[in-house]
Backbone of each chain as nested JSON, in Angstrom:
{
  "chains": [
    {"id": "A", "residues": [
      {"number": 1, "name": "UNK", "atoms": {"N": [29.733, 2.757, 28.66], "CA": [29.097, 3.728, 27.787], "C": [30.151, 4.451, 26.943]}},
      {"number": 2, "name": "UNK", "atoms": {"N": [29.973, 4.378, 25.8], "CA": [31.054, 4.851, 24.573], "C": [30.859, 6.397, 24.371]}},
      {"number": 3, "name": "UNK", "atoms": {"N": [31.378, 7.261, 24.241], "CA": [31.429, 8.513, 23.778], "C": [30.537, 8.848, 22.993]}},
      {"number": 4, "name": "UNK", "atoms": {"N": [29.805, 8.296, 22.127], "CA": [29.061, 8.322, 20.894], "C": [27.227, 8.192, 21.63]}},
      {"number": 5, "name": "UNK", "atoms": {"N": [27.499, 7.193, 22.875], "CA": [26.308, 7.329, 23.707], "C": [26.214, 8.006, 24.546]}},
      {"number": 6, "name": "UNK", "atoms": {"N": [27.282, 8.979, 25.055], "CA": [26.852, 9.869, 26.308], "C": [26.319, 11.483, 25.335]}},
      {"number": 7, "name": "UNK", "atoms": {"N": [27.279, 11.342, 23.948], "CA": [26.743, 12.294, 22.974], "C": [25.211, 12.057, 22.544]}},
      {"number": 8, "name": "UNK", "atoms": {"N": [24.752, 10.98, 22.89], "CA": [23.635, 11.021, 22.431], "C": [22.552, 11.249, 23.681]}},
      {"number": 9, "name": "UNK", "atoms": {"N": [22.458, 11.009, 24.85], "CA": [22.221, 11.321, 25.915], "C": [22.149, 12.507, 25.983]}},
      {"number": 10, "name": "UNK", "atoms": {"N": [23.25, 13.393, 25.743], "CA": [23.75, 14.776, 26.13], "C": [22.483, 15.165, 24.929]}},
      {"number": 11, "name": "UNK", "atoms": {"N": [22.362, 15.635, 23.731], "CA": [21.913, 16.166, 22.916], "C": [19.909, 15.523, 23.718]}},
      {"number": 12, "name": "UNK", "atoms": {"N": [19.693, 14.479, 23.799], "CA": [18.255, 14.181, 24.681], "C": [17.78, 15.311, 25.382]}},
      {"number": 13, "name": "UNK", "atoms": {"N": [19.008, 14.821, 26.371], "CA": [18.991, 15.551, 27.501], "C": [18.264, 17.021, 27.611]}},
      {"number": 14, "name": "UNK", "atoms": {"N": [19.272, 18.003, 26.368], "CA": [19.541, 19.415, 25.971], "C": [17.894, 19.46, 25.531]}},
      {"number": 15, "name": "UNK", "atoms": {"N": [17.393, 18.956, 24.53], "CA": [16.013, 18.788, 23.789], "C": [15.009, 18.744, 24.392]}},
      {"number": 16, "name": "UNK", "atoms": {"N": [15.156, 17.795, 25.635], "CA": [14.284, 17.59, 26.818], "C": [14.069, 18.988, 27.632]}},
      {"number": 17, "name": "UNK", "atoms": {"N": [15.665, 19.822, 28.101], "CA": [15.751, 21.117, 28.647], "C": [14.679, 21.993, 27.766]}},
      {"number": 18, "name": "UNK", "atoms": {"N": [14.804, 21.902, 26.657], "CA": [14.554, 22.943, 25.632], "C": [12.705, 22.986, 25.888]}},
      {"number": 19, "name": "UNK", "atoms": {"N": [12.351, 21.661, 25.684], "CA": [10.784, 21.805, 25.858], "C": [10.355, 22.354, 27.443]}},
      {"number": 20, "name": "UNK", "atoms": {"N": [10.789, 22.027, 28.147], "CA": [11.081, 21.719, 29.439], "C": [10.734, 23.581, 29.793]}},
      {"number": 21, "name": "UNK", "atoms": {"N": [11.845, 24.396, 29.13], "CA": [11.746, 25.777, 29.34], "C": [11.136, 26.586, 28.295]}},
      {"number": 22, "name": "UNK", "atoms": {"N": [10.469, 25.767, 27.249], "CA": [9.666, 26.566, 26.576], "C": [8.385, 26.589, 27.395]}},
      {"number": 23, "name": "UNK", "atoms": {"N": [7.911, 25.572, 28.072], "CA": [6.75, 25.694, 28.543], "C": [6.961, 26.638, 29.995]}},
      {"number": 24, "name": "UNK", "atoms": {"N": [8.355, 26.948, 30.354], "CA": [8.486, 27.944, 31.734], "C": [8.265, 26.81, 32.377]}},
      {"number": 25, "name": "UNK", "atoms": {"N": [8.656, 25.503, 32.374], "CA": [8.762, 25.087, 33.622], "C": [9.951, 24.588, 34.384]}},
      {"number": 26, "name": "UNK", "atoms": {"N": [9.794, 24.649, 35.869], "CA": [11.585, 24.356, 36.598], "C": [11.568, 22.769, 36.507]}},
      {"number": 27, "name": "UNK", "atoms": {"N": [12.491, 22.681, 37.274], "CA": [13.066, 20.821, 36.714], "C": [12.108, 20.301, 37.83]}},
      {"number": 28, "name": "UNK", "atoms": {"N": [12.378, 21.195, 39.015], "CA": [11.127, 20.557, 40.316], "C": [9.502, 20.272, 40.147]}},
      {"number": 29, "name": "UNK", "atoms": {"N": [9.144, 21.403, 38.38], "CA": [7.994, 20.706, 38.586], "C": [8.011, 20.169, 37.708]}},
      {"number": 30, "name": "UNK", "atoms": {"N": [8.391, 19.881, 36.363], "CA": [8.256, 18.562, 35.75], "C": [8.226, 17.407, 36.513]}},
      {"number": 31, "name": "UNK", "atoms": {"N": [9.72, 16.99, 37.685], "CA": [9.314, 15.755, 38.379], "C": [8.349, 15.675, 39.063]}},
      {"number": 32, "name": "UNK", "atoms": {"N": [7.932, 16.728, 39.497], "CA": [6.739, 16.967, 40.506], "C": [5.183, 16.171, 39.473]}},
      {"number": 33, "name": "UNK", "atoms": {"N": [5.471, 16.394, 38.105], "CA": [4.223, 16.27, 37.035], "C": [4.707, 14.571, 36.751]}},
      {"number": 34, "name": "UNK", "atoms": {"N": [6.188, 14.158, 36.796], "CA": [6.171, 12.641, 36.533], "C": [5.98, 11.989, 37.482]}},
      {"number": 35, "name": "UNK", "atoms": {"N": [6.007, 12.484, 38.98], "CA": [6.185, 11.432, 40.561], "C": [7.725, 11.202, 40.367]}},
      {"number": 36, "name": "UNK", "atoms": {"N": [8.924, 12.017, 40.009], "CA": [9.819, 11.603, 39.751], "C": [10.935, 12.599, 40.525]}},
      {"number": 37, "name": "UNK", "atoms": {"N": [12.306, 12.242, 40.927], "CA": [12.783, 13.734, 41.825], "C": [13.326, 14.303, 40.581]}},
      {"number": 38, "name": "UNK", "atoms": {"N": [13.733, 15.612, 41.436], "CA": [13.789, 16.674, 40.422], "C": [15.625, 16.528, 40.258]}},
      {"number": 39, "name": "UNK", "atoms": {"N": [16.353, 15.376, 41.285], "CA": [17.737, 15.329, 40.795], "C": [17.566, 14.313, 39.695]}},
      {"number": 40, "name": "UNK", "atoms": {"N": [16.6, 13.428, 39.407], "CA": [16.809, 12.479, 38.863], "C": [16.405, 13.699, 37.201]}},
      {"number": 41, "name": "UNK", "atoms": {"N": [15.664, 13.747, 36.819], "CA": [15.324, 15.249, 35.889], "C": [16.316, 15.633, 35.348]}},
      {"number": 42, "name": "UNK", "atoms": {"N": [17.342, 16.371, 36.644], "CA": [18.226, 17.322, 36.429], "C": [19.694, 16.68, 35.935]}},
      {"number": 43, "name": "UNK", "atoms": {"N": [19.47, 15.46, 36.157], "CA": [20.254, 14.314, 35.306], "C": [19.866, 13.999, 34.304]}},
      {"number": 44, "name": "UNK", "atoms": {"N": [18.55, 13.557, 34.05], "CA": [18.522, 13.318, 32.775], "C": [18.979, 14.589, 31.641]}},
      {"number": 45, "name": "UNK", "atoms": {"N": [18.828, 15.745, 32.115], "CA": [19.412, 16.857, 31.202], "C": [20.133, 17.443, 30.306]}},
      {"number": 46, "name": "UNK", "atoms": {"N": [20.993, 16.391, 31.851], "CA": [22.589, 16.777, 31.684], "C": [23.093, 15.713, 30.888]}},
      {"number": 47, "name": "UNK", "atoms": {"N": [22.302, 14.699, 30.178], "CA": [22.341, 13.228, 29.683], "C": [23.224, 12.475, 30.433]}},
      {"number": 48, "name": "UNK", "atoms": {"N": [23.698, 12.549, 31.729], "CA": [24.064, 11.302, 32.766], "C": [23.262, 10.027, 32.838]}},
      {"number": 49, "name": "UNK", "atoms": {"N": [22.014, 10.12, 32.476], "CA": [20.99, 8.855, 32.812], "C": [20.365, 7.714, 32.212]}},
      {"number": 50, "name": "UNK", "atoms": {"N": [21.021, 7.331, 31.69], "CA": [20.509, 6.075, 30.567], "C": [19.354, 5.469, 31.347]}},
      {"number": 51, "name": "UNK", "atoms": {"N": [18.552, 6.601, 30.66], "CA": [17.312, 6.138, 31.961], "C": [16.061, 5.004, 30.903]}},
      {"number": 52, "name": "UNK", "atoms": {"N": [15.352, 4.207, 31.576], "CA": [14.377, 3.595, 31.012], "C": [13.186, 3.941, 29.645]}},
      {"number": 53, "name": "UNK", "atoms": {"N": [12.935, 3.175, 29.21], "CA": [11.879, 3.773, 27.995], "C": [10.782, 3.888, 29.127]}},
      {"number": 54, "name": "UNK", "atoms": {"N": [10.354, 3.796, 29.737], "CA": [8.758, 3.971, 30.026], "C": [8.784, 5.335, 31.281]}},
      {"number": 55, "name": "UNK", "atoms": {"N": [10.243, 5.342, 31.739], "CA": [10.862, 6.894, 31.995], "C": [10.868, 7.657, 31.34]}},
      {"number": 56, "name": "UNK", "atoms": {"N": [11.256, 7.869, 30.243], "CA": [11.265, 8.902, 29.171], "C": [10.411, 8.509, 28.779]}},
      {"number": 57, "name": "UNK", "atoms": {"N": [9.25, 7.46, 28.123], "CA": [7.858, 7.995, 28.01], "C": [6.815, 9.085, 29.323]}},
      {"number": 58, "name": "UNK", "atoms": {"N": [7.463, 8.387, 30.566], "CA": [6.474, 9.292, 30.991], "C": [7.248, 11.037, 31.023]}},
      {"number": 59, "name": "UNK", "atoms": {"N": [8.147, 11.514, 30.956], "CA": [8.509, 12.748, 31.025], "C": [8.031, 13.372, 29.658]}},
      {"number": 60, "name": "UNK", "atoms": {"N": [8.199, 12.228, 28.188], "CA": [7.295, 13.65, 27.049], "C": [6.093, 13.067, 27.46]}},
      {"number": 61, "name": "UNK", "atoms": {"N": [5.146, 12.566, 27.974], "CA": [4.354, 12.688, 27.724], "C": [3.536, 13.983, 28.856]}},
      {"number": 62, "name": "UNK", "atoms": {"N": [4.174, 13.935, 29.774], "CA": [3.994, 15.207, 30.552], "C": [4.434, 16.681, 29.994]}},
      {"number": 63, "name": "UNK", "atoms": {"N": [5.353, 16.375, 29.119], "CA": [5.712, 17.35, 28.328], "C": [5.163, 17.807, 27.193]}},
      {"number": 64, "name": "UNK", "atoms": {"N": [4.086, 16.786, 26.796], "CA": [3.206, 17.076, 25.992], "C": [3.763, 16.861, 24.289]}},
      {"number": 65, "name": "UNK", "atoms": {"N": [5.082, 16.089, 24.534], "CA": [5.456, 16.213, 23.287], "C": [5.812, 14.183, 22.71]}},
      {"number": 66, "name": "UNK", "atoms": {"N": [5.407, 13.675, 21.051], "CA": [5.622, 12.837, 21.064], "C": [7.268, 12.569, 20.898]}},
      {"number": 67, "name": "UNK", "atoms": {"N": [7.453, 10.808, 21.486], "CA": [8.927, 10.313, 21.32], "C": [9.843, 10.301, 19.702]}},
      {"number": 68, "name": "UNK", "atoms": {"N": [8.392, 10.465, 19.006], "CA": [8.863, 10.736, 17.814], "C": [9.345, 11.902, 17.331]}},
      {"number": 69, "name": "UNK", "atoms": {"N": [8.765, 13.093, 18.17], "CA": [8.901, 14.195, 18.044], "C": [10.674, 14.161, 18.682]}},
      {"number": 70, "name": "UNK", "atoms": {"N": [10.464, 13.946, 19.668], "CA": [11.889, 14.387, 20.666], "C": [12.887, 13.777, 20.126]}},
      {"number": 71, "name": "UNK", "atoms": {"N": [12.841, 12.764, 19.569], "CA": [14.087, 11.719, 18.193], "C": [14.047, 11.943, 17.226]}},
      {"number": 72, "name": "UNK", "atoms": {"N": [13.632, 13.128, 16.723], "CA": [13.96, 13.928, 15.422], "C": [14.769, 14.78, 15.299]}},
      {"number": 73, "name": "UNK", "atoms": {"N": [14.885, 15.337, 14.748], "CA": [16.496, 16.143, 14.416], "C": [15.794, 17.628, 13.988]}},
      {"number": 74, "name": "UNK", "atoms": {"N": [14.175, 17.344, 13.979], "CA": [13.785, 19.195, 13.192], "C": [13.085, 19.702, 14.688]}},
      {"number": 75, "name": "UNK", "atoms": {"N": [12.304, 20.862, 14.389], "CA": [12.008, 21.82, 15.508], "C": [11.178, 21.265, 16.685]}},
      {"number": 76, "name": "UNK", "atoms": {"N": [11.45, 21.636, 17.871], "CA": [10.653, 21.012, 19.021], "C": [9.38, 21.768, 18.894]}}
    ]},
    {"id": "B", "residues": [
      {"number": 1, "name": "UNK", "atoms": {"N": [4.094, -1.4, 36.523], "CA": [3.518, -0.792, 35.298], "C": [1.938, -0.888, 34.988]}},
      {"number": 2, "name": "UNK", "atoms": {"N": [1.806, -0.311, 34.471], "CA": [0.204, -0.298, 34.231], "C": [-0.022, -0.693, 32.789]}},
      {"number": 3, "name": "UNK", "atoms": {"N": [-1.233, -0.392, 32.518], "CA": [-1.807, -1.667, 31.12], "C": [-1.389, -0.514, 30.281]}},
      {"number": 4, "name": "UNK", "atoms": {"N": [-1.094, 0.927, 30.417], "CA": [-1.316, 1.441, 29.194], "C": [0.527, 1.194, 28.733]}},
      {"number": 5, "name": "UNK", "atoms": {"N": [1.397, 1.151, 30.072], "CA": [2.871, 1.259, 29.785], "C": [3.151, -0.509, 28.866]}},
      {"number": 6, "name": "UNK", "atoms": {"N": [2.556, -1.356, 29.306], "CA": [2.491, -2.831, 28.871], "C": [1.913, -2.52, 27.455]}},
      {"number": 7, "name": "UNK", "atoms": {"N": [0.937, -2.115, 27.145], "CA": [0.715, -2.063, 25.344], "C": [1.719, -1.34, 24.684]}},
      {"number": 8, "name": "UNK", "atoms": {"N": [1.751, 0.045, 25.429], "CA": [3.088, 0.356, 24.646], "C": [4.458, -0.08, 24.37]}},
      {"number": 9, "name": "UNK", "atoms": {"N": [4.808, -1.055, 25.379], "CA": [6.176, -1.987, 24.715], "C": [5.843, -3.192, 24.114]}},
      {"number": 10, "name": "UNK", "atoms": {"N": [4.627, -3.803, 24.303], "CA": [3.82, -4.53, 23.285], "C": [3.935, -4.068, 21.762]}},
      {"number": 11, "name": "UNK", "atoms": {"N": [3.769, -2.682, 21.575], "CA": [3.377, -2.562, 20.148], "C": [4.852, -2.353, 19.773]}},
      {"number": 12, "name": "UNK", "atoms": {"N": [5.529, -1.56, 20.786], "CA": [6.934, -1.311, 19.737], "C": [8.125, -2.531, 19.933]}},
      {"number": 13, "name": "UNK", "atoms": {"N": [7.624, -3.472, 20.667], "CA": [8.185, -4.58, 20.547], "C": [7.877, -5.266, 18.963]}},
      {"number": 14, "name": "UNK", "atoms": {"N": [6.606, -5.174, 19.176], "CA": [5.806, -5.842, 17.513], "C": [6.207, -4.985, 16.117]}},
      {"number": 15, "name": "UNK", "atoms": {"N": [6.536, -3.965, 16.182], "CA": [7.243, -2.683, 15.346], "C": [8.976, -3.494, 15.241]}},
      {"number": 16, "name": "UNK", "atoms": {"N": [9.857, -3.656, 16.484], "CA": [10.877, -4.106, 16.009], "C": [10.914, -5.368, 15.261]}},
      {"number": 17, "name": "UNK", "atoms": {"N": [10.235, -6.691, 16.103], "CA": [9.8, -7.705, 15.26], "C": [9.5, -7.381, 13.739]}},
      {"number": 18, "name": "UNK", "atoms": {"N": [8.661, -6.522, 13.462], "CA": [8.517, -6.261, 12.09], "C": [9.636, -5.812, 11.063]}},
      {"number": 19, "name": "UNK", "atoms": {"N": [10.405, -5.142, 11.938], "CA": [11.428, -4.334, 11.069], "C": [12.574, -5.808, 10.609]}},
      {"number": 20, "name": "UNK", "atoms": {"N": [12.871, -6.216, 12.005], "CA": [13.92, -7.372, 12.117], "C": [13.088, -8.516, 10.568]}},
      {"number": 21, "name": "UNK", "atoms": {"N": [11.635, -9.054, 10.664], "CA": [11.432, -10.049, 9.567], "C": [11.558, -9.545, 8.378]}},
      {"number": 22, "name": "UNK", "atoms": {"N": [11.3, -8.204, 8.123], "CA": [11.513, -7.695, 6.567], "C": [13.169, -7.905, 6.191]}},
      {"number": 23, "name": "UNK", "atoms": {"N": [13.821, -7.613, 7.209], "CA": [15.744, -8.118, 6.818], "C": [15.628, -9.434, 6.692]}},
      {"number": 24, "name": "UNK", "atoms": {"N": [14.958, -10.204, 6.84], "CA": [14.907, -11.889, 7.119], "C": [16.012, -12.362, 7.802]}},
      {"number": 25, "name": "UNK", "atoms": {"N": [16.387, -11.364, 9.357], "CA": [16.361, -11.841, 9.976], "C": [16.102, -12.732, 11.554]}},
      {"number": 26, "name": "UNK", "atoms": {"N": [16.832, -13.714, 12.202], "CA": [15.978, -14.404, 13.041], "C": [16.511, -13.434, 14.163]}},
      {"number": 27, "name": "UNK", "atoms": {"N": [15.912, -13.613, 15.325], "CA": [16.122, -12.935, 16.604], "C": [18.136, -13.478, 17.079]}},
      {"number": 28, "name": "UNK", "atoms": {"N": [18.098, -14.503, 16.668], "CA": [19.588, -14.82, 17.195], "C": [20.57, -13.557, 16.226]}},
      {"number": 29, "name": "UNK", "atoms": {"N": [20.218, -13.639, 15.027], "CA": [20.985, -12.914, 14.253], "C": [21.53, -11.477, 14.624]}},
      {"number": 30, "name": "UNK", "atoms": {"N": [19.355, -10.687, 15.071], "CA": [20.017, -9.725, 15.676], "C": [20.66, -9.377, 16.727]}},
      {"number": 31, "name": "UNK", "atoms": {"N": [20.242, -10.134, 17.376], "CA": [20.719, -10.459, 18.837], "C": [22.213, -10.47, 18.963]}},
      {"number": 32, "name": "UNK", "atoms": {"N": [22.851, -11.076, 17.883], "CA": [24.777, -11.713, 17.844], "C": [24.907, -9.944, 17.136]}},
      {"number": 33, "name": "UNK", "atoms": {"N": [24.148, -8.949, 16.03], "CA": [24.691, -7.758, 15.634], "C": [25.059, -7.141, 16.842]}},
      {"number": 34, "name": "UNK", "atoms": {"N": [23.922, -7.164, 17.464], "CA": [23.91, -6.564, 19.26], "C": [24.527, -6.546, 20.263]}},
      {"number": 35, "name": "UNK", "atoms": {"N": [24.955, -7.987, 20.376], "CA": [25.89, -8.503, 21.355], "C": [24.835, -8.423, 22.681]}},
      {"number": 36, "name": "UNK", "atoms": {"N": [23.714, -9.025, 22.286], "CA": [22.81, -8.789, 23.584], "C": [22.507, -10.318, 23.391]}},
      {"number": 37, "name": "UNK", "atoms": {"N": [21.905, -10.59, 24.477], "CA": [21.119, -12.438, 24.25], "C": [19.677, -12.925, 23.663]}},
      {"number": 38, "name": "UNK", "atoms": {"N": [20.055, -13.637, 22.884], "CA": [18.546, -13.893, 22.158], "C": [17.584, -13.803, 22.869]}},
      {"number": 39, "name": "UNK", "atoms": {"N": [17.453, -14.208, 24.456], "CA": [16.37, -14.197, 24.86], "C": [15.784, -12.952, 25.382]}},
      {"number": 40, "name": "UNK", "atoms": {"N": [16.825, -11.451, 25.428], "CA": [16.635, -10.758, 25.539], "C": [15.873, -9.531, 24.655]}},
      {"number": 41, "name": "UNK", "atoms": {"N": [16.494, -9.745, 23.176], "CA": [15.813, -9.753, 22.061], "C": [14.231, -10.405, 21.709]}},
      {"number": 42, "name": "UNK", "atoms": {"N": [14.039, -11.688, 22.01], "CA": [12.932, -12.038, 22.331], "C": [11.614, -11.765, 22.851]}},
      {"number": 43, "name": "UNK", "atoms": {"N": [12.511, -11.112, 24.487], "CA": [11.853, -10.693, 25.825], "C": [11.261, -9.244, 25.343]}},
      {"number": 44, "name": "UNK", "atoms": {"N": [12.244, -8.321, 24.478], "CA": [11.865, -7.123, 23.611], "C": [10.553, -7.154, 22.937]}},
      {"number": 45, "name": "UNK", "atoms": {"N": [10.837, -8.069, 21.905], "CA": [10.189, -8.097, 21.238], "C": [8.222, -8.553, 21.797]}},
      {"number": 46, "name": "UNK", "atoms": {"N": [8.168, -9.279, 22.255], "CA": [7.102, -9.724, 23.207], "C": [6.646, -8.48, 24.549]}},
      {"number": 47, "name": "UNK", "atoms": {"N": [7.208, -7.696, 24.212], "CA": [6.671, -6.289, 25.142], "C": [7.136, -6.751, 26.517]}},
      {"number": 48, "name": "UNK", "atoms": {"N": [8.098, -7.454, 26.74], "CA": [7.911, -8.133, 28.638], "C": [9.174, -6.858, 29.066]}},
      {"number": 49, "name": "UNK", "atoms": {"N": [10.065, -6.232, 28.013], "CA": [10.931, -5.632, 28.831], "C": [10.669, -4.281, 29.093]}},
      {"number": 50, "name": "UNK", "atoms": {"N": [11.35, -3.582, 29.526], "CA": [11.495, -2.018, 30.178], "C": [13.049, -1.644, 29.975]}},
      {"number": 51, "name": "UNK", "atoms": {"N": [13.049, -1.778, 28.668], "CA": [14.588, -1.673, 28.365], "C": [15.257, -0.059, 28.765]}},
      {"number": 52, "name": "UNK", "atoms": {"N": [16.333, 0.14, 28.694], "CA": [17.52, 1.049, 28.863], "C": [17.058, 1.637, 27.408]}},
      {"number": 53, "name": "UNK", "atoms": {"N": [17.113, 2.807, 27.147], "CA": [17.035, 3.758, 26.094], "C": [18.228, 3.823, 25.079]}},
      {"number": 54, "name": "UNK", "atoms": {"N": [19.613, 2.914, 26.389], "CA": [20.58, 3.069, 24.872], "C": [21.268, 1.773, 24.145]}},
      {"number": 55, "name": "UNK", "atoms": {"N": [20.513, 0.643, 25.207], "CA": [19.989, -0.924, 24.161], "C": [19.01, -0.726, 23.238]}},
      {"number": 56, "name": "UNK", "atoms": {"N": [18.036, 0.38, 23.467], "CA": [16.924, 0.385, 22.481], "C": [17.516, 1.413, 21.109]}},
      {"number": 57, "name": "UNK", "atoms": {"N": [18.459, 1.727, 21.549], "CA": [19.351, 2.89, 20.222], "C": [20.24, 1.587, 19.569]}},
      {"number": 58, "name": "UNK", "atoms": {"N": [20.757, 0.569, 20.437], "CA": [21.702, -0.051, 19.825], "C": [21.135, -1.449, 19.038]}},
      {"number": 59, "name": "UNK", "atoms": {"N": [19.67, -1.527, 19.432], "CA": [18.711, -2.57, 18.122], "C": [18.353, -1.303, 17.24]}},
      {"number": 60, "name": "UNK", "atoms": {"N": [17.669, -0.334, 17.356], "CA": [17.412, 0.416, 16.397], "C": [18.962, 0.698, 15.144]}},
      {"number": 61, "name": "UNK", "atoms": {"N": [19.988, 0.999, 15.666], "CA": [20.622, 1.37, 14.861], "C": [21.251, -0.036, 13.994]}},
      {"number": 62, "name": "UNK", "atoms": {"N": [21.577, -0.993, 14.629], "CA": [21.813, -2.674, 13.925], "C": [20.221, -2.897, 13.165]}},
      {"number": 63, "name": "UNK", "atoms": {"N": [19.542, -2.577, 12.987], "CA": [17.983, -2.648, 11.981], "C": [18.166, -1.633, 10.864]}},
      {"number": 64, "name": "UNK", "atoms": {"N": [18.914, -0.229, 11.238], "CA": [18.758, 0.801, 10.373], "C": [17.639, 1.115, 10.248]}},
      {"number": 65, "name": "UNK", "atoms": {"N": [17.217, 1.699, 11.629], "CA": [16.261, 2.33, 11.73], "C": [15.96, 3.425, 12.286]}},
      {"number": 66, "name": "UNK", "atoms": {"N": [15.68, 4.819, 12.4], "CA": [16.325, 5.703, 13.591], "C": [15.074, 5.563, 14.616]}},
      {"number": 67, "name": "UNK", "atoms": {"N": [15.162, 6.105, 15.674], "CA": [14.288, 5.879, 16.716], "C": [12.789, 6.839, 16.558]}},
      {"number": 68, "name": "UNK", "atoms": {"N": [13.225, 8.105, 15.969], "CA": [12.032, 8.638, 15.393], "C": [10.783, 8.184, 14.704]}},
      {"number": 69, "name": "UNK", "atoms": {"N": [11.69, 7.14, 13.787], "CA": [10.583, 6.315, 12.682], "C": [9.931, 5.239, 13.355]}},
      {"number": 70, "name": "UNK", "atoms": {"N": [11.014, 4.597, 14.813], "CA": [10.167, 3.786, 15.01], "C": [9.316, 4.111, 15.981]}},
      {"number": 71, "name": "UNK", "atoms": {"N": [9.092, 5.084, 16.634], "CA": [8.133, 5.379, 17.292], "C": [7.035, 6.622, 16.679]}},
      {"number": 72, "name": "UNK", "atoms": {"N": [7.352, 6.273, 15.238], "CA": [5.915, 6.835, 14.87], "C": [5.427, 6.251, 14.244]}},
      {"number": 73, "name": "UNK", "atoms": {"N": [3.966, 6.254, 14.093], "CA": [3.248, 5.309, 14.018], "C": [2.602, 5.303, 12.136]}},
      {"number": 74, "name": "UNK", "atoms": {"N": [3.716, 5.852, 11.633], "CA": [3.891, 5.513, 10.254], "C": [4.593, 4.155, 9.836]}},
      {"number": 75, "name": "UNK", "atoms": {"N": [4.333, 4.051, 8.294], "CA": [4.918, 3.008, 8.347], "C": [6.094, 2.693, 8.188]}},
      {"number": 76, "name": "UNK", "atoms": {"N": [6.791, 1.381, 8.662], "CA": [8.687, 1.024, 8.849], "C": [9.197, 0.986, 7.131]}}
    ]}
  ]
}
């Protein structure tokens, strides 16, 4: 993984946090809302997780937000 | 996976396919930009995979496409 992809991870990650605590919720219950643990979450956050597309579909979609939305660059 | 996670890499498999024939080019082509294997490209494209989020950044960005556009359901 190149620098340029953990930067891109990292910034996910942050975006993901961001919706994540606009709605007031902890990392335990988002996974709790995907069937997913809440270290695995608390990784993706931190963009450690080059995690799956149908993983990160199911976390926005619990999040209520589209993938198009979260891979944009304007307001969550 | 379930039928709804299977249509959805169905369609954005059929979304990259689309993007890739308007460049005119073949799956090997993108496949060698990629450094991934045609049949993997293929396997994409045909909805069979559950790819990594940052193989799916590294066909999106060899298409020139950002990931936003392709997961909205406007047109490529």
């Amino acid at each position: 993984m190149n620098l340029d992809d953990q930067e891109f991870l990292r910034l996910l990650g942050s975006r993901i946090r961001e919706v994540r605590e606009k709605k007031g919720w902890t990392q335990a219950e988002l996974a709790e809302k995907c069937q997913l643990h809440r270290t695995f979450i608390g990784s993706v956050e931190r963009g450690e997780r080059n995690l799956s597309l149908l993983n990160l579909r199911l976390i926005a979609r619990n999040l209520r937000i589209s993938l198009s939305t979260l891979f944009s660059s304007g307001p969550i």
